[in-house]
C-alpha positions in Angstrom: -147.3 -31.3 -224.5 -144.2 -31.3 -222.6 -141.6 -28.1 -221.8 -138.7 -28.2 -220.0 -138.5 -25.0 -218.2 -136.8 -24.0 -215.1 -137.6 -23.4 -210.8 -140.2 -20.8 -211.6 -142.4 -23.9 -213.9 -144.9 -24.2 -211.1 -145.7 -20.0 -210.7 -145.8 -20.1 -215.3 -148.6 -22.8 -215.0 -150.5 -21.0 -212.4 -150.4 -18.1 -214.7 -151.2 -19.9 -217.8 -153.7 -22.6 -216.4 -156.8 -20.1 -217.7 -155.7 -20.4 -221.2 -154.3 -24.1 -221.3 -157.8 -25.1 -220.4 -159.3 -22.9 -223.0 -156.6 -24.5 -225.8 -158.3 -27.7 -224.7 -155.4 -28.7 -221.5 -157.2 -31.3 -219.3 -154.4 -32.2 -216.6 -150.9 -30.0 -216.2 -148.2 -31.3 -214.1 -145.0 -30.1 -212.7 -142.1 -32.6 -212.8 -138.4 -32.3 -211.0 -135.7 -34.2 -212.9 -132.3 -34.4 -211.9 -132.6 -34.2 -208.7 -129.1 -35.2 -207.0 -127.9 -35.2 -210.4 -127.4 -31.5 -211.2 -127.9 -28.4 -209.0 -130.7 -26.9 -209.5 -133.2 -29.6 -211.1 -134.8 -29.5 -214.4 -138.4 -28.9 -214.4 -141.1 -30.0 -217.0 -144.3 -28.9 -217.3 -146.7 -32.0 -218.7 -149.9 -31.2 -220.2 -152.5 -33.6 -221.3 -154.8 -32.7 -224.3 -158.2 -33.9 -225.3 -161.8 -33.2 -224.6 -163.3 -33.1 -220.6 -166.3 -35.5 -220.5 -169.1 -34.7 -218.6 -171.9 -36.6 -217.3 -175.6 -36.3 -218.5 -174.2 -34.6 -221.4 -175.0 -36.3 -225.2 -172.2 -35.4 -228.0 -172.9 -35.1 -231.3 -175.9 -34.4 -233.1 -179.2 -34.8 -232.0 -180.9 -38.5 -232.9 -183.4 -38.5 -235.2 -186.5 -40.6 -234.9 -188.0 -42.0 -237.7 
C-alpha cells in the first residue's frame, strides 16, 4: 500500500503501526519526494503486506502418518 500524505506521515504511522501490523503490515516506511523540487516535500507512507515468518514454526495442517 502506498499513501501520499503530508510532514506529519511519520507521527500517523507511529499512531497506526498497532493496527497495520494487525491488518497483516510487515515493513512501513516513510519516504520524502520532492525535495528541492517543491517546498514542503511530499511524503509517502509504503507498507508491505504478507505473512511474518517465523522460525521453528510448521504452517498448515498437521502431517498425517500413515
Amino acid at each position: 500500500m502506498i499513501a501520499l500524505k503530508g510532514q506529519s506521515a511519520g507521527e500517523e504511522l507511529a499512531e497506526c503501526s498497532a493496527r497495520l501490523t494487525r491488518m497483516g503490515g510487515l515493513n512501513a516506511n516513510v519516504i520524502s519526494v520532492g525535495e528541492g523540487l517543491v517546498d514542503p516535500p511530499s511524503r509517502i507512507i509504503e507498507v508491505t503486506r504478507g505473512v511474518a515468518q517465523t522460525k521453528g514454526k510448521k504452517s498448515g495442517r498437521p502431517r498425517r502418518d500413515r
